[in-house]
C-alpha positions as CSV (number, residue, x, y, z in Angstrom):
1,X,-7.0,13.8,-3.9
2,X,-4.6,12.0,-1.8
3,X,-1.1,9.6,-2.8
4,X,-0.4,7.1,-1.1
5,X,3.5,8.5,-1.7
6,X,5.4,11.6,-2.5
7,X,4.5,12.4,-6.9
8,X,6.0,14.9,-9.0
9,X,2.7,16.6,-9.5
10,X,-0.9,15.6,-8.2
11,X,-2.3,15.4,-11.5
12,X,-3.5,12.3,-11.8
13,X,-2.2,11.2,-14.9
14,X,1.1,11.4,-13.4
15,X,-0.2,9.7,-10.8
16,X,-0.9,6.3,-12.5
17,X,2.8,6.8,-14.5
18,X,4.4,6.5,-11.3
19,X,2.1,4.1,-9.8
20,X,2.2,1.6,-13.3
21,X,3.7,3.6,-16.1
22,X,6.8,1.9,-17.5
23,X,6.7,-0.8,-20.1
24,X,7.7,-3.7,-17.6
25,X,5.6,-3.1,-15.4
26,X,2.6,-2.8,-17.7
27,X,3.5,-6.2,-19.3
28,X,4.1,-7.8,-16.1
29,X,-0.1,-6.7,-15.2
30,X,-0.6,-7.8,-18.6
31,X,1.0,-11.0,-18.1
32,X,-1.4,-11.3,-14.9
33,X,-4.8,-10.7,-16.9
34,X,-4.5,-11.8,-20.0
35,X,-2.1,-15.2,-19.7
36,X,-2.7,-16.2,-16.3
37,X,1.1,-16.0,-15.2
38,X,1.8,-16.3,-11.2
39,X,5.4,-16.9,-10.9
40,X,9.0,-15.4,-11.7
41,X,9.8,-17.7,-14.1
42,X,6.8,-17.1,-16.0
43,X,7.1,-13.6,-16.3
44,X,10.9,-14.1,-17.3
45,X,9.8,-16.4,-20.2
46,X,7.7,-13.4,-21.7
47,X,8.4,-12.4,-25.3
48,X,9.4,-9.2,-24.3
49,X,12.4,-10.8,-22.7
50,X,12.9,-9.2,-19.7
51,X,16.1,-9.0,-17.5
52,X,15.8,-10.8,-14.2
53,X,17.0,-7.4,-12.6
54,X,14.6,-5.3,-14.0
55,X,12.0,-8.0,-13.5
56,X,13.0,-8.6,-10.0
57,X,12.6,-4.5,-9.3
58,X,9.2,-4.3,-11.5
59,X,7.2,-7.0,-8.9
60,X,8.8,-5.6,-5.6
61,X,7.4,-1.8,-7.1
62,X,4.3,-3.4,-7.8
63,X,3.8,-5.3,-4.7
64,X,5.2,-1.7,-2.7
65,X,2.1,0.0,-4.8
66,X,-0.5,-2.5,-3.8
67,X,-0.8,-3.4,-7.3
68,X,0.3,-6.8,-6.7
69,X,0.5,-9.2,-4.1
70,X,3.2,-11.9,-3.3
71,X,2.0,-15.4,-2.1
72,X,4.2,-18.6,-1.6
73,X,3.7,-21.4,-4.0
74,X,1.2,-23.6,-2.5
75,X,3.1,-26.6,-4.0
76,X,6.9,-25.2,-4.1
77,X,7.6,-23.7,-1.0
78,X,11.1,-21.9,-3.0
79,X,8.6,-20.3,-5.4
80,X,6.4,-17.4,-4.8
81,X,3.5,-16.7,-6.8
82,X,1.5,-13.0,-7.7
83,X,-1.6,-12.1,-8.5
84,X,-3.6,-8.7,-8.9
85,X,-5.1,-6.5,-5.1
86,X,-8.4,-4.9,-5.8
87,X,-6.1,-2.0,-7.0
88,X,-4.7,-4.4,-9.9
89,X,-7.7,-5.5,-11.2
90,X,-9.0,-1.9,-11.6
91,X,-6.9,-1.6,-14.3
92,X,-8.8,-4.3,-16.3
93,X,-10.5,-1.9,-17.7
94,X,-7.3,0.5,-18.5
95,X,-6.0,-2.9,-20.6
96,X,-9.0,-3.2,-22.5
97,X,-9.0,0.3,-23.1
98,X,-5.0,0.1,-24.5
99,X,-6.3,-3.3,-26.3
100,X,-8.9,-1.3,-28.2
101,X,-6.8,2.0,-28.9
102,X,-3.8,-0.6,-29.8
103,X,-5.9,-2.3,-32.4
104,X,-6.9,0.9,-34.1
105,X,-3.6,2.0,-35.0
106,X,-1.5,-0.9,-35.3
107,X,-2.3,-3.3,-38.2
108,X,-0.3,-5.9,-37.1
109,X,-2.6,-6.5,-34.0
110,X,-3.2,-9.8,-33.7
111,X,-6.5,-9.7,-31.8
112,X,-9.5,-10.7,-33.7
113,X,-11.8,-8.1,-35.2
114,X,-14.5,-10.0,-33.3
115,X,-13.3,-9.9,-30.0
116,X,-12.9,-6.2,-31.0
117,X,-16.0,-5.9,-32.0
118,X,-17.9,-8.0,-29.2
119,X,-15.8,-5.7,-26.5
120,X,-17.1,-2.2,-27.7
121,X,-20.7,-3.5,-28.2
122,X,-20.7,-4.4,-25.0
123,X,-18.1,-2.4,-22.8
124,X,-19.6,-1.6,-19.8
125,X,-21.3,-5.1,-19.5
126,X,-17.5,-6.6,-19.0
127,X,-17.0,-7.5,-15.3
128,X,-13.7,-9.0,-14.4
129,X,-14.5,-12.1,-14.3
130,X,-16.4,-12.2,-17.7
131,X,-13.2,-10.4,-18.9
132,X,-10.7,-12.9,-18.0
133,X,-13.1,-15.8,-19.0
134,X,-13.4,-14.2,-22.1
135,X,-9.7,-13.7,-22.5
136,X,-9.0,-17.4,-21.3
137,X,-11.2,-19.4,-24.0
138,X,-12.0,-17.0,-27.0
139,X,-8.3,-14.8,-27.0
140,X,-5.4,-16.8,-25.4
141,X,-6.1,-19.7,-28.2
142,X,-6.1,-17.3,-31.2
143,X,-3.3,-14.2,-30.2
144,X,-0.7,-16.3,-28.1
145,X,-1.4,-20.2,-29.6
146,X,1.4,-21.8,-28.3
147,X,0.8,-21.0,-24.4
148,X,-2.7,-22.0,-24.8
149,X,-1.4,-25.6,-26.1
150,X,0.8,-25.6,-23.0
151,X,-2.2,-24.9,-20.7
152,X,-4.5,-27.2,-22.4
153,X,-6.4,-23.9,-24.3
154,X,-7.0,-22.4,-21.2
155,X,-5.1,-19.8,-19.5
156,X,-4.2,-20.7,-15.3
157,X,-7.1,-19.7,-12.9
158,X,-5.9,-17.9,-9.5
């Protein structure tokens, strides 16, 4: 197997650690899928409260691991905006997968036992897009309420 950079080890859970493994940078993908955020200031307005420093580094690692790419704003020329490479959206599935195990164990999930339920019946039917459409109009209402009023119940398509 081949890295694109110099790793610790080749296994390839390592691997994915150093490619995606800390909590920012995990949230900021996150942030991508499941509320539809594109710019800097969106990320920076996350719960989680991140510092603009950290934030700042997280995107640039991203971008440097083809994880994410960087755009200008279409509108605001002083903004740029992100979105998910092919490489990015193969971790859709990696999401889902810390969604499901997340739910399991921690009883103050807030994600409906149906969208649970609906996601391991039918697993390996989720595409992408179905994914995100799914996460736009039957999750983003229910788990994060108050961004979906702000979007008009739907999350920001790319």
């Amino acid at each position: 197997m081949k890295h694109d950079r110099n790793c610790r080890s080749n296994c390839p859970v390592n691997y994915a650690l150093e490619m995606f493994g800390d909590i920012w940078s995990l949230l900021i993908v996150r942030d991508i899928i499941m509320r539809g955020k594109q710019t800097y200031g969106e990320f920076l307005a996350s719960r989680e409260k991140i510092s603009t420093n950290i934030l700042a580094d997280r995107l640039t690692k991203l971008e440097e691991h083809g994880i994410i790419s960087k755009q200008p704003h279409e509108t605001d020329k002083r903004k740029d905006t992100y979105g998910l490479t092919e490489k990015g959206e193969d971790l859709y599935p990696v999401l889902l997968e810390m969604v499901l195990w997340s739910t399991k164990y921690d009883p103050k999930s807030p994600v409906p036992e149906g969208f649970i339920a609906h996601v391991k019946r039918n697993k390996k039917r989720f595409t992408k897009e179905k994914l995100r459409t799914y996460i736009a109009e039957r999750i983003i209402p229910v788990v994060y309420p108050i961004q979906a009023e702000k979007n008009g119940g739907k999350t920001k398509s790319r």
